[in-house]
SEFI-892420 format. One line per 2 residues: number of its first residue (from 1); for each residue x, y negated, z negated of C-alpha. Coordinates in pm, 1 decimal. Each point is the difference from the previous one (the first is absolute). Last residue first. Example, Ala and Ser with C-alpha at 12.3 -4.5 7.8 and 13.67 -1.06 7.14 Angstrom:
2 = 1367.0 106.0 -714.0 | -137.0 344.0 -66.0
% end
This chain:
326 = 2741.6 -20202.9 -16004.5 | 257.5 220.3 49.9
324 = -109.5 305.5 265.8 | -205.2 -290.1 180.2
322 = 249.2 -212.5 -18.4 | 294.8 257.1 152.6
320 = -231.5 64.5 259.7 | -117.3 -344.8 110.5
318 = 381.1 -122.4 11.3 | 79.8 315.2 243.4
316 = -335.7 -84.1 228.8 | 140.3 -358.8 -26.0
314 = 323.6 101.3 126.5 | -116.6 161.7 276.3
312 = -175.8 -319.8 82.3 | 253.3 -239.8 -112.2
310 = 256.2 140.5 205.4 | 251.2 271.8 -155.2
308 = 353.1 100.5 154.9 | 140.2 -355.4 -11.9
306 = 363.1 64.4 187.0 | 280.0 -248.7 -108.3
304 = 343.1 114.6 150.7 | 129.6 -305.4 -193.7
302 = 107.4 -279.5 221.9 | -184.4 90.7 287.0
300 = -336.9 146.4 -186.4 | 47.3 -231.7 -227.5
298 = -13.0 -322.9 247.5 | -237.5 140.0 236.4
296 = -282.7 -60.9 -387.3 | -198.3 -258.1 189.7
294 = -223.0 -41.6 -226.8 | -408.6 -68.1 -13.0
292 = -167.9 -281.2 -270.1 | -316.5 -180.3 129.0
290 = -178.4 -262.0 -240.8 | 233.7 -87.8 -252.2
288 = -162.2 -42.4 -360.3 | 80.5 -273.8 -214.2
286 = -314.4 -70.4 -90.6 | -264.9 279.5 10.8
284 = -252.4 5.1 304.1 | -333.7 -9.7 -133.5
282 = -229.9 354.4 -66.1 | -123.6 239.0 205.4
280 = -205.9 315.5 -166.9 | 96.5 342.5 114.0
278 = -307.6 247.9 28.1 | 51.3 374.6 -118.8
276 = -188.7 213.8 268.8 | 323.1 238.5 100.9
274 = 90.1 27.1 -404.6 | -314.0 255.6 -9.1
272 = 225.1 259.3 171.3 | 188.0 42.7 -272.5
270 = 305.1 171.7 48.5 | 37.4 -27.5 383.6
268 = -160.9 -373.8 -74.2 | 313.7 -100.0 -174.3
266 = 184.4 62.4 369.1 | -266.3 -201.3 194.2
264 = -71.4 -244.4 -244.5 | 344.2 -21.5 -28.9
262 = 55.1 -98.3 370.6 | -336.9 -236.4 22.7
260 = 153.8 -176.8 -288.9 | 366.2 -42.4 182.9
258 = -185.4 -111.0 288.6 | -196.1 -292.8 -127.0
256 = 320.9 -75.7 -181.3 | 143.5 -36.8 351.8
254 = 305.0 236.8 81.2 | 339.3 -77.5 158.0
252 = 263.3 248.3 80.8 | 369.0 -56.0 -17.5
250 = 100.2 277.5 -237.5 | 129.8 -219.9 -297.4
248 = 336.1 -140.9 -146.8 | 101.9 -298.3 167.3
246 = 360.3 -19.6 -81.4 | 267.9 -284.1 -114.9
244 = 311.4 37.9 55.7 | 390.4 48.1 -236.6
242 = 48.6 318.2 112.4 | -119.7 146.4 339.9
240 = 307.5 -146.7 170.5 | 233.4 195.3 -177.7
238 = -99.4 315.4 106.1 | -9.7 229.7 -318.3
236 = -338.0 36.8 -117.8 | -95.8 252.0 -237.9
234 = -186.2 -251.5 -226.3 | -220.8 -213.4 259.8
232 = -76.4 342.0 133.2 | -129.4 124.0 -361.6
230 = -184.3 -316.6 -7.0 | -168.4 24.3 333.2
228 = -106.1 358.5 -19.9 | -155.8 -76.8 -315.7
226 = -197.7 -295.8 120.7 | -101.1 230.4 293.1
224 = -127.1 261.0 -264.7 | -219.8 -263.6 -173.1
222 = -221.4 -76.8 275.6 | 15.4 -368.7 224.5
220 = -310.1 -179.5 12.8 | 96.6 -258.1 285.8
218 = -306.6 -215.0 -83.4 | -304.2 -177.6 164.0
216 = -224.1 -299.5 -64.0 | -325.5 101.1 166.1
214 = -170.5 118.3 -271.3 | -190.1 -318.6 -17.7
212 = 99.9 -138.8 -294.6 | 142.0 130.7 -358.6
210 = -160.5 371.7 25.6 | -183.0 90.3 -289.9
208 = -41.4 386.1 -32.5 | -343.1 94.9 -101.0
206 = -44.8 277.5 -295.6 | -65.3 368.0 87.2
204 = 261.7 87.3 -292.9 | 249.2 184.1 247.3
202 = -46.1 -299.6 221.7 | 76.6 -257.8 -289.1
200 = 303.2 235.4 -44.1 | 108.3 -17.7 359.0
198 = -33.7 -313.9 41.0 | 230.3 -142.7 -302.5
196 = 222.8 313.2 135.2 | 19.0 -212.1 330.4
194 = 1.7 -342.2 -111.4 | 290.4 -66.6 -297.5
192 = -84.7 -21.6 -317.3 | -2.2 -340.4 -124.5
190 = -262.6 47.3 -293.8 | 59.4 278.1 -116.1
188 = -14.0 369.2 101.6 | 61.8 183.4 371.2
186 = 364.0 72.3 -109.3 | 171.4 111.4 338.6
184 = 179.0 360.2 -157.4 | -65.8 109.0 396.1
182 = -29.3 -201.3 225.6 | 41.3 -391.6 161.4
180 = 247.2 -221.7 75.4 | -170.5 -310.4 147.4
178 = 351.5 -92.0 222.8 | 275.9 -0.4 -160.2
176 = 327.8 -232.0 105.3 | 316.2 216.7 -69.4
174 = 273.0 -179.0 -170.3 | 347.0 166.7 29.0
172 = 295.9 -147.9 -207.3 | 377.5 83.9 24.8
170 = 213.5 -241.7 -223.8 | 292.2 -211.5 132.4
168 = -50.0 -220.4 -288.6 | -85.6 -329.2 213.9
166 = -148.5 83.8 312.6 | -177.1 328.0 -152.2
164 = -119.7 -233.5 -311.6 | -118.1 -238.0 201.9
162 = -181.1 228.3 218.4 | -152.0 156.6 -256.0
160 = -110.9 -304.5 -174.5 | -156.1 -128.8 343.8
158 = -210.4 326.0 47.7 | -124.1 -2.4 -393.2
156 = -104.9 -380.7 -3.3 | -268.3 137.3 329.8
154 = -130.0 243.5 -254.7 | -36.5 -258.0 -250.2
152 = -160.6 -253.6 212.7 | -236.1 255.3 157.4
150 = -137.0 53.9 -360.5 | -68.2 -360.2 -43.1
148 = -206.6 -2.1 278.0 | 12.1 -125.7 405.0
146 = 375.1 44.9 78.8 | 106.6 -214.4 328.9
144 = 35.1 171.4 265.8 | 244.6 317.1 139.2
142 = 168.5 57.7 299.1 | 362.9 245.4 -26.0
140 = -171.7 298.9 -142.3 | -236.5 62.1 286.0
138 = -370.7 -19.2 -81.5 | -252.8 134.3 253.4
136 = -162.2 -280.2 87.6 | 134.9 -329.2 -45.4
134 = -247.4 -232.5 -208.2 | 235.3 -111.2 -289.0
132 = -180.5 -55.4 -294.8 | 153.0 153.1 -242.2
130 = 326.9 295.1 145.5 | 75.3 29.3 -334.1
128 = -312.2 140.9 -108.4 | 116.7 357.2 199.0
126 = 222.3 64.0 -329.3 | 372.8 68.4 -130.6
124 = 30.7 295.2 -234.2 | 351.3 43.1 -96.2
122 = 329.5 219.1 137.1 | 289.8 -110.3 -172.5
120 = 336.0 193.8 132.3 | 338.4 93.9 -178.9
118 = -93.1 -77.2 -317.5 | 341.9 -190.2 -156.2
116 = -126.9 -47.9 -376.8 | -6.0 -387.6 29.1
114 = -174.2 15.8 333.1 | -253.1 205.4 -144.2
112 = -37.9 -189.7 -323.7 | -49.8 -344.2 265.6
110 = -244.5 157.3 193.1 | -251.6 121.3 -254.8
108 = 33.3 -359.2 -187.2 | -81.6 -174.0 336.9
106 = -285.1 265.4 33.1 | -138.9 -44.4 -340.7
104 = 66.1 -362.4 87.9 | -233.9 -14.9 327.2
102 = -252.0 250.0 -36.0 | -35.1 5.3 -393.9
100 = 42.5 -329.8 -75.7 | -197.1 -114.7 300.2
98 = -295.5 218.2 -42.7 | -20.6 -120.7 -316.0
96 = -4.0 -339.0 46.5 | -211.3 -53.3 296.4
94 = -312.0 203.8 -196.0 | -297.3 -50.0 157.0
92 = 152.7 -28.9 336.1 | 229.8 256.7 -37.3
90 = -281.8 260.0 -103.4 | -156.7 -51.0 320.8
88 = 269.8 66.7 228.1 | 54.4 334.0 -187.1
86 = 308.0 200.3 -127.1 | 240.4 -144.8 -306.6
84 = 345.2 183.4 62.8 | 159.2 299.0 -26.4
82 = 104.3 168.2 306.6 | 409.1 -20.9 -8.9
80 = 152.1 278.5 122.3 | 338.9 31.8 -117.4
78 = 258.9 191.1 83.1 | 353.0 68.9 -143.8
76 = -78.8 12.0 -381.4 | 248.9 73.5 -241.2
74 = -169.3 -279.2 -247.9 | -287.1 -208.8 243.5
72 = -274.8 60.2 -306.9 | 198.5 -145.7 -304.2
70 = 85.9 -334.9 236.1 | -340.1 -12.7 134.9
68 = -161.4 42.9 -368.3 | 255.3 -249.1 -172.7
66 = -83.6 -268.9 280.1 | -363.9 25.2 -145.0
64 = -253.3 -71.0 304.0 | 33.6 319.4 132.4
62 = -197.5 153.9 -323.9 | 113.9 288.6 -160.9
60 = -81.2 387.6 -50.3 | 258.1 222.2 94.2
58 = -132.8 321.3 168.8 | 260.5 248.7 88.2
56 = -9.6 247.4 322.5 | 240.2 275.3 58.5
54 = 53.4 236.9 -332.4 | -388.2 -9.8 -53.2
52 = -98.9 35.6 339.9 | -356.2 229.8 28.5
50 = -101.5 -155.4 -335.7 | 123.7 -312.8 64.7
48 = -164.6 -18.5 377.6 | -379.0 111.1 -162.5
46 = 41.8 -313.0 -244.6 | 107.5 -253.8 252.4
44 = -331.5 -86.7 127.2 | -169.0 39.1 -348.9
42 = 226.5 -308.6 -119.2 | -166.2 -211.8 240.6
40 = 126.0 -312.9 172.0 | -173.9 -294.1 -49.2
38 = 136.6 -177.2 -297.4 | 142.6 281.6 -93.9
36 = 359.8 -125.1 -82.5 | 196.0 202.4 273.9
34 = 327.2 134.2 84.7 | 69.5 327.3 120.9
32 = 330.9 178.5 -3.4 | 36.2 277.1 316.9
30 = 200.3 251.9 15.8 | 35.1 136.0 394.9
28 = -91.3 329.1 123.1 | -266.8 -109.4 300.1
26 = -248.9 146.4 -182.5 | 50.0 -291.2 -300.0
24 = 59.3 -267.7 266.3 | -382.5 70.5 113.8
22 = -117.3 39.2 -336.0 | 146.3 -384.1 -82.8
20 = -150.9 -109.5 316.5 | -376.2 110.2 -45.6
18 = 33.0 -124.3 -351.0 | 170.3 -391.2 117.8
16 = -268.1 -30.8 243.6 | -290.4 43.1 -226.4
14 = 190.5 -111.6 -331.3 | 156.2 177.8 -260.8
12 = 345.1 -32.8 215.2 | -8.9 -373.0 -41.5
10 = 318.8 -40.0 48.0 | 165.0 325.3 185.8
8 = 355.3 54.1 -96.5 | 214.7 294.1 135.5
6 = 346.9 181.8 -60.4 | 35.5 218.6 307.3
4 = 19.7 364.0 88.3 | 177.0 91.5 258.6
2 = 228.6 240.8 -143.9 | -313.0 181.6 -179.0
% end
């Protein structure tokens, strides 16, 4: 294809990283993948090398080995950088870890790709940046101070890119995600994230705990919109788009008390007895925002962002694919 480009997705076993790789894949591009399987999943990758096996590579390395990055970034153009150490939680029993992998996997990441002349770095920024500011909706420019370990890192990533834009004329993109959720979402372990952690204790007639009233809300932002995003972070070619910062989520804001009434309602098309599971409240967890809901003017301006799923309709899609999967 003549427009096909030389791609790397980090963390391309992972939820995100999957759903992007196959994206890139059907666009026509060749895509390398690198991952170490500490969350991502070699059995989301597995389909995509046996329908790709000229375009997509797997090379199996860690980002916090400089050798890895610099091995991973050769005749690349693009990177998308989504690995990284998920979960508030996790970062808080484990500072060290998260940072190593968040913060100097991502230093190292950045560094190989400047060093090998990539024309643009797109990475994974996050909605914990924005801590405990109070402003609702969230525009890039206001943020607060972080409130976990985890927010640290993410918020590290921002000011490294910019750094490195200022200083090595590099083009970076960080897009700010908001509770990604969807298909591939791993509903196993013990920081998975909340909606297929519901759904499966629904599909097994078991309580969900919800941390609090239910009144804390979130801009639950589907898959396919994160995909949009990234491939428009990638194609763009007005200067002033490059080198920002993006909310990347529909703008919509949903209680968990709503979220469980919604996949009771879609989980109960299957199973009707799902309707009459109880939820259990538990305490609010620490380091936990209590309202989270994006402005996300900024992409659509900048990028010709245009979120195509809710969290409704994609919830219904979500409930689906687990259903079929689970």
């Amino acid at each position: 294809m003549p427009n096909n480009k030389k791609i790397l997705v980090t963390g391309g076993a992972g939820f995100i990283g999957s759903n992007l790789t196959e994206a890139l894949l059907k666009k026509g591009h060749d895509v390398r993948v690198l991952d170490n399987f500490a969350t991502g999943k070699i059995e989301n990758l597995l389909p995509l090398l046996e329908q790709y096996p000229e375009r997509l590579t797997l090379q199996v390395g860690d980002i916090r080995k400089p050798e890895d990055c610099t091995k991973a970034v050769e005749d690349i153009e693009y990177v998308f950088h989504e690995a990284a150490l998920g979960s508030v939680p996790r970062s808080i029993k484990d500072p060290v870890t998260s940072n190593e992998v968040n913060v100097s996997g991502f230093l190292n990441m950045l560094v190989a790709a400047r060093d090998a002349g990539v024309k643009r770095f797109i990475y994974a920024a996050s909605s914990s940046t924005y801590g405990d500011s109070q402003s609702l909706p969230k525009v890039e420019e206001v943020i607060g101070k972080p409130l976990s370990p985890y927010a640290i890192t993410k918020y590290v990533n921002e000011l490294y890119a910019d750094v490195f834009a200022k200083m090595y004329g590099m083009e970076c993109i960080g897009l700010r995600y908001f509770n990604v959720f969807g298909r591939k979402q791993d509903p196993n372990g013990a920081y998975a994230a909340v909606i297929p952690l519901f759904v499966k204790q629904l599909m097994r007639h078991e309580s969900p705990v919800i941390n609090g009233d239910g009144e804390y809300s979130r801009d639950f932002t589907y898959i396919d919109n994160v995909i949009q995003m990234n491939l428009l972070a990638m194609e763009a070619t007005n200067p002033e788009a490059v080198n920002q910062v993006y909310n990347t989520a529909f703008g919509e804001r949903t209680t968990l008390n709503q979220l469980v009434d919604s996949l009771k309602e879609f989980l109960g098309e299957f199973d009707p007895a799902i309707r009459d599971v109880e939820v259990i409240h538990g305490p609010n967890r620490a380091g936990d925002i209590p309202h989270s809901l994006a402005n996300v003017d900024k992409a659509r301006v900048l990028l010709g962002y245009d979120p195509q799923y809710n969290m409704r309709n994609g919830l219904k899609e979500a409930v689906k694919w687990y259903w079929n999967n689970l």
